[in-house]
N, C-alpha and C positions, 0 to 999 in steps of 0.2 A: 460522610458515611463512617460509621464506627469500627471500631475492631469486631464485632457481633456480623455485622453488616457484611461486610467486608467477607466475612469465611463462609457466611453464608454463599455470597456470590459466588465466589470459587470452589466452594461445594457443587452449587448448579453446573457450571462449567466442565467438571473435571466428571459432573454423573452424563450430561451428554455425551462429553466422548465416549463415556464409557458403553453407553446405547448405540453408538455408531459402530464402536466395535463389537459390540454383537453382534451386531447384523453383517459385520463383513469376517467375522471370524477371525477377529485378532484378540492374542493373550496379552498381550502388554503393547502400550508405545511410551515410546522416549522422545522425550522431548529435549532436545539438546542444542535449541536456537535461543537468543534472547528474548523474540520475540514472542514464542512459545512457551517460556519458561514465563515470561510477564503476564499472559493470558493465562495461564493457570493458576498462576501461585502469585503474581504481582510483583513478583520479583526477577530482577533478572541478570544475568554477568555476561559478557563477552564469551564467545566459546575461541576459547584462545588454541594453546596446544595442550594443558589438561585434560584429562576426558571428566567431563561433567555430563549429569542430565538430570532429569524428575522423571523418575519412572513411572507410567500409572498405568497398576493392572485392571483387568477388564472388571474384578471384582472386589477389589480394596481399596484403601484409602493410598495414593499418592505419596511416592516417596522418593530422597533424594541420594543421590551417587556424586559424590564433591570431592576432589581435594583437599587436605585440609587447611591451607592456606582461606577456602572459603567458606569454612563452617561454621563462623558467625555471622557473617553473611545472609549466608543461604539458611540460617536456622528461623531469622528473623523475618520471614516470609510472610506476608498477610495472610494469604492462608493457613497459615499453623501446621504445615506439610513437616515433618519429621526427617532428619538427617537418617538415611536408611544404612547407609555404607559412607565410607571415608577411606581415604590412602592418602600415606606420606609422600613427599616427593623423594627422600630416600631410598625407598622402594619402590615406587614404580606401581601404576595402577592396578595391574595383570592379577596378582594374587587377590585383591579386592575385589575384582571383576569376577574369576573364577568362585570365588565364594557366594557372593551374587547370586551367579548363573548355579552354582548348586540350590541355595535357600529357596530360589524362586519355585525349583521342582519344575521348571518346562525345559529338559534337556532338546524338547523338540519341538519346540512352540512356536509362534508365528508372532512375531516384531513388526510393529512399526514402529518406523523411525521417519526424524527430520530429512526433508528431500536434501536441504544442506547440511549435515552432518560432515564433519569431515572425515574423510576415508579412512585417516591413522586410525581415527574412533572406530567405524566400523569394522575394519579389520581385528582390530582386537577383541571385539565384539563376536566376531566371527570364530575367532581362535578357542575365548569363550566357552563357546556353546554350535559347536559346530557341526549338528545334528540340527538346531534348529535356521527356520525359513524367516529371513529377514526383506519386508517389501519397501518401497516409498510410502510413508503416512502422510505427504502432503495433501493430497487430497480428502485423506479422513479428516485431519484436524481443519482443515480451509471448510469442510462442511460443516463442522461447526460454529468458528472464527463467523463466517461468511454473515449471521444472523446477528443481529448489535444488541445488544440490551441498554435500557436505560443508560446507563452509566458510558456505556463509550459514544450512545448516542449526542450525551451532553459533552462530552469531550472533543468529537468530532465535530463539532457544531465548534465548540469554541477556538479549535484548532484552524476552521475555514474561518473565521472574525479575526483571528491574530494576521490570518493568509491575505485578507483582502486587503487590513486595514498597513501592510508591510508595500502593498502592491500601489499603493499612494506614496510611497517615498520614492520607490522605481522613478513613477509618473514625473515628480518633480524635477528629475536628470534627464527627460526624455525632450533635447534641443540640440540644436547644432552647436559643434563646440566639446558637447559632453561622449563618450565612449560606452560600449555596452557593458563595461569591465564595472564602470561608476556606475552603472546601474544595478547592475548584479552585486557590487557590496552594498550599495545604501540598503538591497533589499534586504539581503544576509543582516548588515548592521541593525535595521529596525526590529525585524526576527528576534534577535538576541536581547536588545532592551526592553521588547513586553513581552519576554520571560519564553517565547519560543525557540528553535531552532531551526535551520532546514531539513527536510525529511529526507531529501536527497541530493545532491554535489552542490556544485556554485550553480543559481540561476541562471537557465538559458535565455539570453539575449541577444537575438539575431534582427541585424537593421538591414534593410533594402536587398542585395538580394541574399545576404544570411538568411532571413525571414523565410524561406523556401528550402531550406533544408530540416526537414520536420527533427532532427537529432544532431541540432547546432552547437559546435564547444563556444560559449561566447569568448569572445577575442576583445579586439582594443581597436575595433571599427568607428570612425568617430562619425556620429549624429548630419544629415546632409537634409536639408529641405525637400520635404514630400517621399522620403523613406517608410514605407511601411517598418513597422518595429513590432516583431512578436516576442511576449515574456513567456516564461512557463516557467515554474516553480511550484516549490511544497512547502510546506511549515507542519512543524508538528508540536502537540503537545500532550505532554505527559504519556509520553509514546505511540499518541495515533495523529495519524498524517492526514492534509490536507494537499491538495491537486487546484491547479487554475491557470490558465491560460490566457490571454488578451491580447490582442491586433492594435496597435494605434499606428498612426499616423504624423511625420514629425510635418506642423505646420499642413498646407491645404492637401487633403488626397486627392491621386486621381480621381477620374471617371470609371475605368478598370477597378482600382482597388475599392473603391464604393462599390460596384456591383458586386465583388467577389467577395466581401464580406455582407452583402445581402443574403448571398446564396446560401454561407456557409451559417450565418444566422438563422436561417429559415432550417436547414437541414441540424441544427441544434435542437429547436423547436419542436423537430416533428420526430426529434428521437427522445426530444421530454415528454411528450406526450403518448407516446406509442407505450411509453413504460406504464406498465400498471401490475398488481400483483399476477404472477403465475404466466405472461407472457415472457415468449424465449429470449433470451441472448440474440439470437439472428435473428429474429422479428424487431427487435428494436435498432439494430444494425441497419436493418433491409432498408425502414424508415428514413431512416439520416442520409443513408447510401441514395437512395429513391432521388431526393432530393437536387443532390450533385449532380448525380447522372443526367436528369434531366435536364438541367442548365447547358448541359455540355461539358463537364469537366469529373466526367468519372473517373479517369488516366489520373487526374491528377490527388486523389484522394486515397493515399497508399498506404492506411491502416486501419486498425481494428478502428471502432466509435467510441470505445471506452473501455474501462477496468475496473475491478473491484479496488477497496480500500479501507483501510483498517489501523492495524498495526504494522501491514505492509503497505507501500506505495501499490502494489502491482500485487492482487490476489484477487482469488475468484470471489463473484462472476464476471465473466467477462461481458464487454457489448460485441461480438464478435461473430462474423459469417460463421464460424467454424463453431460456435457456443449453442447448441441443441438443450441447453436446460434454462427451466424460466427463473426468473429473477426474483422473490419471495419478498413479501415486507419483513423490513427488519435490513435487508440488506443496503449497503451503500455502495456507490458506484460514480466512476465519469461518464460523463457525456463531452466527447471531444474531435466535433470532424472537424476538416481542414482541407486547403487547398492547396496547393505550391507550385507555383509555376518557375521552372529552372531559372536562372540568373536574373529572373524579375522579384517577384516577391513571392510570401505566403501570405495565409489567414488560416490560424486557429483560436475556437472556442473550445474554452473549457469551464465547465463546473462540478464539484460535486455534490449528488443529489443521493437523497433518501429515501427507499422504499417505505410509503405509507399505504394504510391501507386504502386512500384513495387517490394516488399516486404517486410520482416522482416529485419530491419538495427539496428545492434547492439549501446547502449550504453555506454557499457562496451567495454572496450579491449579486444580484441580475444582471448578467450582460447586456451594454446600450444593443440597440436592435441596428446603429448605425455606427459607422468606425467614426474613433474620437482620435478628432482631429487636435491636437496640443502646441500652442503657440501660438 
């Protein structure tokens, strides 16, 4: 995509927000997250302890508030966003900010801001302009984020091919002898050599009955015949994340863990299928959930089906009892139930899947329908 290309997109971008806040009566939001700042402007820096952001009001072109330490940086933005304000670290952001909050002329306006902003930031913020109403913008900007365009749809696609094809190196550490510690670097390690990263911490790698705590820290448990072995990890590229999940089996599974990953198979199935444009959150929960419960193991099924996914691991929409809003094409999401049964084992599936217009179309490589057994 071109530099032409390129500003055009974040034109589009930066004029929806600008349509949501319409509708909900906000003068400006700040964006002052990485992630946020990359989905605007393509550009992005750590929100350290400077105060930074990209200001974009409801009726003009997008502008930035930097330190100057990063104002060639942040000049060189794909979008072509314009350095609006600067402060030295000599002095202190306060008086930049005060100027600001005069130019802008909304002594009393209504802000949104990043739900993670850091406090220093808003309180100064506060100090400011201290007549006006400042709310959480997570929600406004996720309603936008939430819908993918081309461009992250091909990204996210290649971010779940770097994810599966990282999730074969795991595989070949998964034997007695070997530790979940060697499996969670080989994954990290392959990540890193075809040019991705992790999206988030060290791979979880839980064997026998680790595999049953759905928010396992992997350890240095080493590999025992007929351990179930749950992975879950991310990869990301060029800042949007991939999600996946896998159950195997070290050498022959039970009888047990072959049913229990039947069940949690089938209740995958019936929450990819349930998905279709315009259907809820908790109608595609209900699906998955239907399924467990029915087998007998709804006790043991103790979270949401899935999440949204993007530039975040974890944004709306959710697949979640508590998620009253439908799932729209354009958007991307997991599909991830699971079982756990205490000091025996777990089973989770995971994929991410893409809202098309005629339905949920997997990222990821197709889960076997039966746990794989290795060795």
């Amino acid at each position: 995509m071109n530099n032409t290309d390129l500003k055009s997109l974040y034109s589009r971008r930066a004029q929806a927000l600008q349509q949501a806040m319409w509708s909900q009566g906000v003068d400006m939001f700040l964006a002052a997250t990485s992630v946020n700042m990359l989905y605007l402007s393509g550009f992005q820096e750590p929100p350290l302890e400077r105060l930074m952001f990209l200001a974009v009001p409801r009726e003009s072109e997008p502008f930035w508030f930097v330190p100057d330490l990063s104002m060639q940086s942040a000049s060189e933005n794909p979008a072509g966003w314009a350095i609006g304000y600067h402060w030295h670290d000599s002095a202190g952001p306060m008086g930049t900010l005060q100027a600001f909050a005069q130019a802008q002329n909304l002594p009393a306006g209504v802000f949104a801001i990043d739900d993670e902003m850091h406090a220093s930031a808003l309180l100064m913020l506060q100090e400011a302009l201290p007549a006006a109403l400042f709310r959480p913008g997570g929600e406004l900007i996720a309603s936008v984020r939430a819908v993918k365009d081309d461009l992250e749809h091909g990204l996210m696609l290649e971010a779940a091919r770097l994810t599966d094809d990282a999730l074969v190196s795991g595989f070949e550490l998964c034997a007695p002898g070997h530790t979940e510690w060697a499996v969670a670097l080989a994954i990290q390690r392959a990540l890193h050599e075809m040019g991705s990263k992790l999206a988030f911490g060290i791979p979880m790698v839980g064997a026998g009955e680790n595999s049953a705590k759905p928010h396992y820290n992997t350890g240095h448990r080493a590999f025992q015949e007929g351990d179930v072995v749950v992975i879950d990890f991310g990869g990301m590229y060029e800042g949007y994340c991939s999600d996946i999940t896998r159950a195997v089996c070290i050498g022959q599974a039970s009888e047990e863990a072959r049913k229990v990953y039947r069940i949690v198979y089938k209740s995958h199935e019936a929450a990819r299928k349930a998905a279709k444009p315009g259907v809820l959150g908790s109608d595609i929960d209900r699906a998955a959930r239907a399924v467990i419960e029915a087998a007998g193991y709804g006790d043991y099924f103790v979270h949401r089906t899935g999440h949204g996914i993007g530039l975040a691991v974890h944004e709306p929409p959710y697949i979640a009892q508590t998620y009253s809003k439908p799932i729209e094409e354009g958007h991307c999401f997991t599909v991830e139930p699971g079982i756990y049964l205490p000091g025996k084992f777990g089973v989770r599936i995971e994929n991410v899947y893409f809202m098309a217009a005629e339905g949920a179309v997997s990222l990821n490589a197709e889960p076997p329908s039966e746990i794989r057994e290795i060795g």
